[in-house]
N, CA, C and O atoms as CSV, one atom per row, in Angstrom:
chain,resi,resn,atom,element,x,y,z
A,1,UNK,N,N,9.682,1.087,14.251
A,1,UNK,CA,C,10.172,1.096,12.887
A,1,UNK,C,C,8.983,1.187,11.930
A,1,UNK,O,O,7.898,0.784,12.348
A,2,UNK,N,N,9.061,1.599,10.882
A,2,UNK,CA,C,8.458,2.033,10.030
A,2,UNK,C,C,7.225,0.763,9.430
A,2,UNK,O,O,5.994,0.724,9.453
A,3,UNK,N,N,8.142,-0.037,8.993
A,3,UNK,CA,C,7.233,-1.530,8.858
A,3,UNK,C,C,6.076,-1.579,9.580
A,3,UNK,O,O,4.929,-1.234,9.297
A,4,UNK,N,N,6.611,-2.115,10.664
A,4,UNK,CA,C,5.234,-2.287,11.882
A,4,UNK,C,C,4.015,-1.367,11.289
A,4,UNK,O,O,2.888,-1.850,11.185
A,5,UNK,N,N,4.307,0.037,10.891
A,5,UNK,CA,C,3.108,1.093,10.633
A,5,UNK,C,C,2.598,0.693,9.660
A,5,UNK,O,O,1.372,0.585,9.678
A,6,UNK,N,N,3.441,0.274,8.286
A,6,UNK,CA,C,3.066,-0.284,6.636
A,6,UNK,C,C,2.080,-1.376,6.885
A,6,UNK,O,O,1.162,-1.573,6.090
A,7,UNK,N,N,2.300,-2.362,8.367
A,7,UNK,CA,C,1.934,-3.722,8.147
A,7,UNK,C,C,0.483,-3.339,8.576
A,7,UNK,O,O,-0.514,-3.868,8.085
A,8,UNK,N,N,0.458,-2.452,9.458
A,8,UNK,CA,C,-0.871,-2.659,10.427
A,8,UNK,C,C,-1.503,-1.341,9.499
A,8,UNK,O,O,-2.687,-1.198,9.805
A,9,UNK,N,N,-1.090,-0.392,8.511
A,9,UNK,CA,C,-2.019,0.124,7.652
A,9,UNK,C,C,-3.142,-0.831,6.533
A,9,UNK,O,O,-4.306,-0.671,6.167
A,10,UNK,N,N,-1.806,-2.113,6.191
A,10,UNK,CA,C,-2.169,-2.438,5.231
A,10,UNK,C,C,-3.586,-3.477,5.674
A,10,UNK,O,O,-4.666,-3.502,5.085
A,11,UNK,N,N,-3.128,-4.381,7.028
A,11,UNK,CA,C,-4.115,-5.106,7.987
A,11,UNK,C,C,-5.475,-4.282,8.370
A,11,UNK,O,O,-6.628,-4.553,8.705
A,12,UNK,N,N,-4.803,-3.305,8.167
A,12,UNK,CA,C,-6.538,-1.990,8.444
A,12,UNK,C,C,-7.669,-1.913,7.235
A,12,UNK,O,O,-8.887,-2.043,7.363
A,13,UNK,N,N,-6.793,-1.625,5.832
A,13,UNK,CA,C,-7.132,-1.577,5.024
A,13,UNK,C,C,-8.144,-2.710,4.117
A,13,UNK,O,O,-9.100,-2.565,3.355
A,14,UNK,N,N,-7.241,-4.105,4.737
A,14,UNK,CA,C,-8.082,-5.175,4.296
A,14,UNK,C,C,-8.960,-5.846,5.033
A,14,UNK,O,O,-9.621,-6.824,4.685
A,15,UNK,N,N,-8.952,-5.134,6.367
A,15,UNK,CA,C,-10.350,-5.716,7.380
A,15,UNK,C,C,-11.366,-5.252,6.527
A,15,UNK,O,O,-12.182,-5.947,5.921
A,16,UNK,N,N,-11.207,-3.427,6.519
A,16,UNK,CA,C,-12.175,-1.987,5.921
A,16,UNK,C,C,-12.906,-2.898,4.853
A,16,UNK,O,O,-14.030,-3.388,4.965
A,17,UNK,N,N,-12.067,-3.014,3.842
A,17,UNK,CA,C,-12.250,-3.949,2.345
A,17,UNK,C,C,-12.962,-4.696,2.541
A,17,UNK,O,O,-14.095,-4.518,2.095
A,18,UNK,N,N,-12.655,-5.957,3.336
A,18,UNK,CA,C,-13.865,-6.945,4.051
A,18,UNK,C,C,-15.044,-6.968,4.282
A,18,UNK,O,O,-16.006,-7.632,3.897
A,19,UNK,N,N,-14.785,-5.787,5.278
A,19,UNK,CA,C,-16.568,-5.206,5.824
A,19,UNK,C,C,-17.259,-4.402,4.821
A,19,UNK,O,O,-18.460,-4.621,4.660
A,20,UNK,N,N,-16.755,-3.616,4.208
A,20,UNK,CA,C,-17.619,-2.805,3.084
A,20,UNK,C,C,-17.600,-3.478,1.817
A,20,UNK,O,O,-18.360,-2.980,0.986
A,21,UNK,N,N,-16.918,-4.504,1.432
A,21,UNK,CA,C,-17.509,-5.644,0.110
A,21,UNK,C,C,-18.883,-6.015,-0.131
A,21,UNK,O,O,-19.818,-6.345,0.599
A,22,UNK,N,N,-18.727,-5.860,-1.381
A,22,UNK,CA,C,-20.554,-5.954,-1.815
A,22,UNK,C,C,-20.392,-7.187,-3.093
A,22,UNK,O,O,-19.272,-7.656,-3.295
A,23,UNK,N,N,-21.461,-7.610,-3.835
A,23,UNK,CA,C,-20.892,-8.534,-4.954
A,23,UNK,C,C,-21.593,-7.683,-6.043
A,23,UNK,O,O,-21.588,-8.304,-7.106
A,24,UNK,N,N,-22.124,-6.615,-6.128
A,24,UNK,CA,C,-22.904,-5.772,-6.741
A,24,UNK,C,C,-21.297,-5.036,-7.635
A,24,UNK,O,O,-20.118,-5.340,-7.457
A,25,UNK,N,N,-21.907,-4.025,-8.569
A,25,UNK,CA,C,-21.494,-3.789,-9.924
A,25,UNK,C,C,-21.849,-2.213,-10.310
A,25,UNK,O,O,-21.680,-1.730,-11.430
A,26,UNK,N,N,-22.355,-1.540,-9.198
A,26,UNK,CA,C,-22.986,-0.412,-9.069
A,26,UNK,C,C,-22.540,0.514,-7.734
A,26,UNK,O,O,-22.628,0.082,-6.585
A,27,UNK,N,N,-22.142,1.596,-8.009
A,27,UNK,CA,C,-22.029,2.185,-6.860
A,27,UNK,C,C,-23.520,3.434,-5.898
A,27,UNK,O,O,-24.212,4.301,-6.433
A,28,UNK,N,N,-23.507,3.036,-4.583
A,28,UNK,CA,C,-24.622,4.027,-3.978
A,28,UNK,C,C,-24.776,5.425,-4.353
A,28,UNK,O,O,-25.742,6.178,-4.469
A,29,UNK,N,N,-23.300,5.552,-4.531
A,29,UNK,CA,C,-23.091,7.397,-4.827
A,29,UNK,C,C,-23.637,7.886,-6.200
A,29,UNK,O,O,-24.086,9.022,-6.351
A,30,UNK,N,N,-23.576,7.014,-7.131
A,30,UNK,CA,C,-23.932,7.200,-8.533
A,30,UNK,C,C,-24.866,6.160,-9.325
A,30,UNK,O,O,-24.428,5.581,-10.319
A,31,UNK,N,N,-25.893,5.990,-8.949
A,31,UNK,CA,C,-26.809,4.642,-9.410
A,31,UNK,C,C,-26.672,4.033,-11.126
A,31,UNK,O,O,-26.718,2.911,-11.630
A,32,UNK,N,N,-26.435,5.803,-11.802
A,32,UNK,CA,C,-26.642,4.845,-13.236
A,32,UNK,C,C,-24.699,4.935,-13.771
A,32,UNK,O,O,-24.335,4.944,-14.947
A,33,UNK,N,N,-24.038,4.973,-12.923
A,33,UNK,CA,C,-22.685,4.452,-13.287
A,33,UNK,C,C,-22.203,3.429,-12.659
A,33,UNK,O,O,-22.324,3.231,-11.450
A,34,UNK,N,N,-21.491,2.553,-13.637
A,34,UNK,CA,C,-21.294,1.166,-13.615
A,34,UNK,C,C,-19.590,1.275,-13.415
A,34,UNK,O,O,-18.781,1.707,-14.236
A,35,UNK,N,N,-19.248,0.575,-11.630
A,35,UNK,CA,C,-17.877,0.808,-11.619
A,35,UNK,C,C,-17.374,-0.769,-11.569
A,35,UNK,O,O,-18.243,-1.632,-11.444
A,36,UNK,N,N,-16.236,-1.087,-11.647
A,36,UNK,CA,C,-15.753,-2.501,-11.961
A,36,UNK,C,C,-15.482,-2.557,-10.196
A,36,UNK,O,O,-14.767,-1.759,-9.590
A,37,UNK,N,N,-16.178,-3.603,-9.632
A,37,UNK,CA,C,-15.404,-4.245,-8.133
A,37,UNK,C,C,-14.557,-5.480,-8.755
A,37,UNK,O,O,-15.154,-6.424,-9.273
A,38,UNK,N,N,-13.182,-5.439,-8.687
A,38,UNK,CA,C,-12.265,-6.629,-7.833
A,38,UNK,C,C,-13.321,-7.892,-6.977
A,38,UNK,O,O,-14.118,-7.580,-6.093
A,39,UNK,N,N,-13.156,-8.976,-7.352
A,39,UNK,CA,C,-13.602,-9.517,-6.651
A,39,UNK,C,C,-12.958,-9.849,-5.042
A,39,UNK,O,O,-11.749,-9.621,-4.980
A,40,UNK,N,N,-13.399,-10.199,-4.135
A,40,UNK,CA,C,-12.638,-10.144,-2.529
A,40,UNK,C,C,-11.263,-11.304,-3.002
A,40,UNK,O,O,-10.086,-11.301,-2.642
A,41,UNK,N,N,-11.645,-11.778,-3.482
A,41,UNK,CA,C,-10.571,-13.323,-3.861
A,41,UNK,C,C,-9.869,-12.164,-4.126
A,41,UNK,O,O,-9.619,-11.680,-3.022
A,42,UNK,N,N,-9.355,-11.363,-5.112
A,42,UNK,CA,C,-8.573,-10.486,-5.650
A,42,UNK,C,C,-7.674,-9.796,-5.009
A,42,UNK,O,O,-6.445,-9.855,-4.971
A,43,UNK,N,N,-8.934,-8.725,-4.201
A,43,UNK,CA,C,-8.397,-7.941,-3.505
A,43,UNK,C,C,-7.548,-8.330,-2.227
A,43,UNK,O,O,-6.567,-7.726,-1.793
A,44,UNK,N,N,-8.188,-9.561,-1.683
A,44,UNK,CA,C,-7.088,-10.372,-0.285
A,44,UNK,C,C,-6.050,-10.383,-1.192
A,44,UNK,O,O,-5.139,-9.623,-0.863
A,45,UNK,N,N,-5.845,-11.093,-2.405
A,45,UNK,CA,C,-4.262,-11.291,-2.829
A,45,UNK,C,C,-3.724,-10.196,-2.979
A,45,UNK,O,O,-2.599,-10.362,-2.508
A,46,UNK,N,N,-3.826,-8.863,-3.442
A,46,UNK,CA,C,-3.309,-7.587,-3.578
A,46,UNK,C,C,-2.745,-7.543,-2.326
A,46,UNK,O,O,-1.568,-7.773,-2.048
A,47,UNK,N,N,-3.688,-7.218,-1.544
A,47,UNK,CA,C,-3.084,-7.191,0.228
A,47,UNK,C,C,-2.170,-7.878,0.515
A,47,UNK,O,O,-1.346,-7.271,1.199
A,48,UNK,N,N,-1.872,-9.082,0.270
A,48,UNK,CA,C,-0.860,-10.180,0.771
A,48,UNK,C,C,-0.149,-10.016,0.085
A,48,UNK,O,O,0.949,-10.289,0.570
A,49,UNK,N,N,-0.049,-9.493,-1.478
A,49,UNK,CA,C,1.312,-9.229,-1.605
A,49,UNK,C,C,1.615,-7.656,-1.019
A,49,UNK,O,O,2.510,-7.338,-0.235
A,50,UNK,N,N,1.028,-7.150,-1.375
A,50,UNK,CA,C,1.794,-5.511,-0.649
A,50,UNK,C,C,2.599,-5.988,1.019
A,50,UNK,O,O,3.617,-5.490,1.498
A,51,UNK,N,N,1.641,-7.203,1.676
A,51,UNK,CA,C,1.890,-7.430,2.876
A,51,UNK,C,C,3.537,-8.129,2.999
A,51,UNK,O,O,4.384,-8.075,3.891
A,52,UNK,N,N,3.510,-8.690,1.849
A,52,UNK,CA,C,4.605,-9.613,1.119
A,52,UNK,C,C,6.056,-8.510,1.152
A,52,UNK,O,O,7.091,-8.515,1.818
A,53,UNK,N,N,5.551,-7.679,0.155
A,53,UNK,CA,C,6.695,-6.557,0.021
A,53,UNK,C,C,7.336,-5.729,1.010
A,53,UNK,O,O,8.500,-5.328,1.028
A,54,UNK,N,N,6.217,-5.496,1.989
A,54,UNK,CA,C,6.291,-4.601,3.236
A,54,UNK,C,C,7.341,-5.388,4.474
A,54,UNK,O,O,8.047,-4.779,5.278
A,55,UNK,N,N,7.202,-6.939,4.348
A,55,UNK,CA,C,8.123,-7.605,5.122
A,55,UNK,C,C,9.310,-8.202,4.518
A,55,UNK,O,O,9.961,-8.945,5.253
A,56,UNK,N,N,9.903,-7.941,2.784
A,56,UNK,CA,C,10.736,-8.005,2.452
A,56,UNK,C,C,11.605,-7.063,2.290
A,56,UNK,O,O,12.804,-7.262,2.099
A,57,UNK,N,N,11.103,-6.053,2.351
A,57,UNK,CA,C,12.026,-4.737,2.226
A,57,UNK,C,C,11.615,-3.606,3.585
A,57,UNK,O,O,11.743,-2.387,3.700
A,58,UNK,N,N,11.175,-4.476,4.326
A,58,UNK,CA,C,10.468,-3.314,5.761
A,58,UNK,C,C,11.818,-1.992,5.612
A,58,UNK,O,O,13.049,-1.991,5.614
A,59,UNK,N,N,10.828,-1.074,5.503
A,59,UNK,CA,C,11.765,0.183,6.145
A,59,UNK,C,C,11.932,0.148,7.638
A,59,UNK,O,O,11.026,-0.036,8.451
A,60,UNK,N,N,13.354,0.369,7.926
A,60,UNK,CA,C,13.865,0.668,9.320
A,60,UNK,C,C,13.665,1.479,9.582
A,60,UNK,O,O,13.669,1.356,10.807
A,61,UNK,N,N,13.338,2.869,9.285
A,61,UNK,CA,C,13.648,4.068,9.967
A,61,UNK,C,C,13.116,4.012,10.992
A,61,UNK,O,O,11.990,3.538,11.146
A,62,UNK,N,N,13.736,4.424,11.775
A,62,UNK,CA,C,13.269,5.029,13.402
A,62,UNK,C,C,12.261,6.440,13.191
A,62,UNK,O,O,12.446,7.584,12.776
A,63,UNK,N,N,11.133,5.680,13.710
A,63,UNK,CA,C,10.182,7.221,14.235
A,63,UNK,C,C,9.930,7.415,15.460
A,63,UNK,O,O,9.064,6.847,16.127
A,64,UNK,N,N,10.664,8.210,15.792
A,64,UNK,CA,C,10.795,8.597,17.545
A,64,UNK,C,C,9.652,9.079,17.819
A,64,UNK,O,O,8.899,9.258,16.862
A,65,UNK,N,N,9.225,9.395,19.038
A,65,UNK,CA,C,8.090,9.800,19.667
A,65,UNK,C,C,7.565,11.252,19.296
A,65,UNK,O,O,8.604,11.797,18.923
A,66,UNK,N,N,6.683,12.068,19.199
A,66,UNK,CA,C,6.431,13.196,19.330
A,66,UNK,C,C,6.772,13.966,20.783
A,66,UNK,O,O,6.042,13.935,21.774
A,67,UNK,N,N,7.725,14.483,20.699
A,67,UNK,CA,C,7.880,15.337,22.256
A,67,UNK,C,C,6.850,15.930,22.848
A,67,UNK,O,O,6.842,15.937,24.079
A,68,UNK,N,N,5.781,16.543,22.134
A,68,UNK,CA,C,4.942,17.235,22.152
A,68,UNK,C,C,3.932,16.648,22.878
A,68,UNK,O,O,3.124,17.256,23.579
A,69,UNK,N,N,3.997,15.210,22.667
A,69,UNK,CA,C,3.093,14.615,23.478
A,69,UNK,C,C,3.175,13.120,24.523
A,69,UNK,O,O,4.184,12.416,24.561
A,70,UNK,N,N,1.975,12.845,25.285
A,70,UNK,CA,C,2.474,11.625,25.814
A,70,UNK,C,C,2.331,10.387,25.423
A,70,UNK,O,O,2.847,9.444,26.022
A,71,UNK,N,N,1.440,10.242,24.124
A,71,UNK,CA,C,0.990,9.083,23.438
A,71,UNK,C,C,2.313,8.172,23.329
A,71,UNK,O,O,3.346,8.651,22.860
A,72,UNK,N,N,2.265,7.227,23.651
A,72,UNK,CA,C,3.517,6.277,23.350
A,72,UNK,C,C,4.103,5.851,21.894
A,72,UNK,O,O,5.133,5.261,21.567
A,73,UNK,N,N,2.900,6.454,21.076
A,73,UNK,CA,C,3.126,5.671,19.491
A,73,UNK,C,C,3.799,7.082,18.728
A,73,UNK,O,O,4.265,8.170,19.063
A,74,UNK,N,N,3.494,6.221,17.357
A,74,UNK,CA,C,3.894,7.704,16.659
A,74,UNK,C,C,3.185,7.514,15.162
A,74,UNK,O,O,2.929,6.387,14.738
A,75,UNK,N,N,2.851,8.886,14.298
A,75,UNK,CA,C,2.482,8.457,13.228
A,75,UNK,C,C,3.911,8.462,12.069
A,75,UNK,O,O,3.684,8.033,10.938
A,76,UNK,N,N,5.266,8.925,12.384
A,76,UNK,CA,C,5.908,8.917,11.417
A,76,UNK,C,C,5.828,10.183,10.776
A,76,UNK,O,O,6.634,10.415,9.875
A,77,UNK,N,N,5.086,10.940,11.058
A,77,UNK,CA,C,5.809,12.770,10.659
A,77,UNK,C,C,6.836,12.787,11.068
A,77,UNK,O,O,6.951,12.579,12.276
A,78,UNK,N,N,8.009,13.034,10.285
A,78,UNK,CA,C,9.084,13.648,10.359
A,78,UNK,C,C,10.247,12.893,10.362
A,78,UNK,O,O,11.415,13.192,10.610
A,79,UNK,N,N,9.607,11.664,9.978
A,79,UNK,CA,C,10.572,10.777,10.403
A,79,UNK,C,C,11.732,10.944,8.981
A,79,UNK,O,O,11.404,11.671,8.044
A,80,UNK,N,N,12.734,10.385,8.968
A,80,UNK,CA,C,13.735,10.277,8.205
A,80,UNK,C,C,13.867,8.852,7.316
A,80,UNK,O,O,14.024,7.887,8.063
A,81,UNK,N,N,13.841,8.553,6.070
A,81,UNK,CA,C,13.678,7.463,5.234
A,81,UNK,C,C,14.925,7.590,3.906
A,81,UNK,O,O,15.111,8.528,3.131
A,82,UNK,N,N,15.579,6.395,4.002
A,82,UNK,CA,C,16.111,6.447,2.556
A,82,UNK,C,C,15.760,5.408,1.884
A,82,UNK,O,O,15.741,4.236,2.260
A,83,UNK,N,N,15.481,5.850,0.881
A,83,UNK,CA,C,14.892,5.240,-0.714
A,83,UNK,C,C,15.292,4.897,-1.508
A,83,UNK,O,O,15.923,5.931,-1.730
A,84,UNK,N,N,15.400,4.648,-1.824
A,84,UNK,CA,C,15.483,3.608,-3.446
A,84,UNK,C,C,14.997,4.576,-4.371
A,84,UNK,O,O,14.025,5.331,-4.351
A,85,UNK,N,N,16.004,4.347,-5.267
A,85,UNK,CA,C,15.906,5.351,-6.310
A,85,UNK,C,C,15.010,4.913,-7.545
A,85,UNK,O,O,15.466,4.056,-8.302
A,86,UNK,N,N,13.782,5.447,-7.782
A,86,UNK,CA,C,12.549,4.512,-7.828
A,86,UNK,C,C,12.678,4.616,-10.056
A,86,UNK,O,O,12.367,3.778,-10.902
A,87,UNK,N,N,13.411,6.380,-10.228
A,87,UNK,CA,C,13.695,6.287,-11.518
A,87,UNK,C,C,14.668,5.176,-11.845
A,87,UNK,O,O,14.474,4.225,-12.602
A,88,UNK,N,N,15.293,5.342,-11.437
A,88,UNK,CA,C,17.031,4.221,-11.691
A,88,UNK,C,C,16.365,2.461,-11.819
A,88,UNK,O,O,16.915,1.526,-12.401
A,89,UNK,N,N,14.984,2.439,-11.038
A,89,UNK,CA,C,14.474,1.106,-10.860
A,89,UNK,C,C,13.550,0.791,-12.573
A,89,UNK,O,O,13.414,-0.043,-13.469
A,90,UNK,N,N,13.126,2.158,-12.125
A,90,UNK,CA,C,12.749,1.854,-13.855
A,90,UNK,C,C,13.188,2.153,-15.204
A,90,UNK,O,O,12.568,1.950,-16.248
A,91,UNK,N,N,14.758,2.848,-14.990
A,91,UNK,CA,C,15.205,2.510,-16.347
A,91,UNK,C,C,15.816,1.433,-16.297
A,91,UNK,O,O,16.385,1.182,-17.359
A,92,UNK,N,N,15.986,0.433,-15.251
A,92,UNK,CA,C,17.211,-0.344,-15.189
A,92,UNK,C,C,15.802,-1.470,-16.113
A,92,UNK,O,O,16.014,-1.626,-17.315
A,93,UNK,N,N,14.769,-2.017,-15.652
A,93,UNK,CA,C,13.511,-2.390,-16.204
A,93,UNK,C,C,13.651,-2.206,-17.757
A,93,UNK,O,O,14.040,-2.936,-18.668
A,94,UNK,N,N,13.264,-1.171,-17.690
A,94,UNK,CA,C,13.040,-0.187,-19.395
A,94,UNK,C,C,13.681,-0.903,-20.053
A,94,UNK,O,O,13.178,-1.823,-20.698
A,95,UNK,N,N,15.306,-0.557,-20.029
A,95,UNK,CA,C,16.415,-1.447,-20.449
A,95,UNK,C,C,16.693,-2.650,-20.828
A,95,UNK,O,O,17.700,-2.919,-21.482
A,96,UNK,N,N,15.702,-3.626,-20.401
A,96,UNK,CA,C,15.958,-4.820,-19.839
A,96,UNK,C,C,14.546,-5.689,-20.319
A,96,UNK,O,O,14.327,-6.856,-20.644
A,97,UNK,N,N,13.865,-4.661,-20.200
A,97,UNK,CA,C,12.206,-5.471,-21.017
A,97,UNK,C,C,12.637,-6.114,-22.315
A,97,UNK,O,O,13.585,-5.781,-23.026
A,98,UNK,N,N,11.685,-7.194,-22.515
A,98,UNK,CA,C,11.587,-8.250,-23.652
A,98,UNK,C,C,10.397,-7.626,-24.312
A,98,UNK,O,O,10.537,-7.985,-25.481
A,99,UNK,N,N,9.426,-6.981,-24.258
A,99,UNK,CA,C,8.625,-6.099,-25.412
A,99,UNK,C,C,8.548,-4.768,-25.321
A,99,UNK,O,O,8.883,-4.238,-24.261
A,100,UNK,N,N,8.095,-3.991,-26.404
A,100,UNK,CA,C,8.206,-2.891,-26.646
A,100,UNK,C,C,7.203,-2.090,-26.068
A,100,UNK,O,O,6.649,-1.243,-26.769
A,101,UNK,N,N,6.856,-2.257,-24.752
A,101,UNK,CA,C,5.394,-1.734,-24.792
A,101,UNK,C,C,5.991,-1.149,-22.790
A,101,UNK,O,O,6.631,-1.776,-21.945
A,102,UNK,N,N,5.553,-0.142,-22.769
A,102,UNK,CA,C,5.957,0.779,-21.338
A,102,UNK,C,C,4.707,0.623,-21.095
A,102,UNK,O,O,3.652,0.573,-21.728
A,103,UNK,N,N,5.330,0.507,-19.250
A,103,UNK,CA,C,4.625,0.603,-18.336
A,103,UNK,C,C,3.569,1.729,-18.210
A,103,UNK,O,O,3.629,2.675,-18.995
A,104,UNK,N,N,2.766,1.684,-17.421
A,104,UNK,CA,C,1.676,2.923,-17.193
A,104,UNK,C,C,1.793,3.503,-15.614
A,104,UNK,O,O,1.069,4.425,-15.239
């Protein structure tokens, strides 16, 4: 199921984050531009909630195997998903906000 893939992207993502954290304010690629880092405190909570969301609303879909091959896993090409109707989520919001000021 689909989840399982969301959970262990997102578990990938925040090891990656981990190991390549710096406390610096500067990036290697561009010395005299100044980019804003998240501090790690931050960024773990981002993760835990996405991790949060991913096990409250896990997508079910079934991603069957690739025929094509013998790998036991799958990446989820082709798989089939229904969604949530993500406009309808935000006019129902829109509607419903207490200030005048839209989202970005």
């Amino acid at each position: 199921m689909s989840v399982y893939d969301d959970l262990a992207a997102a578990k990938s993502a925040a090891d990656l984050n981990a190991h390549h954290s710096r406390d610096d304010t500067h990036s290697n690629e561009h010395p005299h531009e100044q980019v804003h880092v998240h501090s790690h405190d931050h960024v773990d909570h981002c993760f835990q909630y996405l991790r949060q969301s991913l096990l409250c609303c896990g997508d079910t879909a079934l991603e069957g195997q690739d025929p094509r091959t013998d790998n036991p896993g799958t990446d989820g090409t082709g798989a089939v998903h229904i969604c949530k109707d993500f406009d309808g989520i935000l006019a129902w919001a829109d509607s419903r906000r207490l200030v005048d000021a839209k989202h970005n």
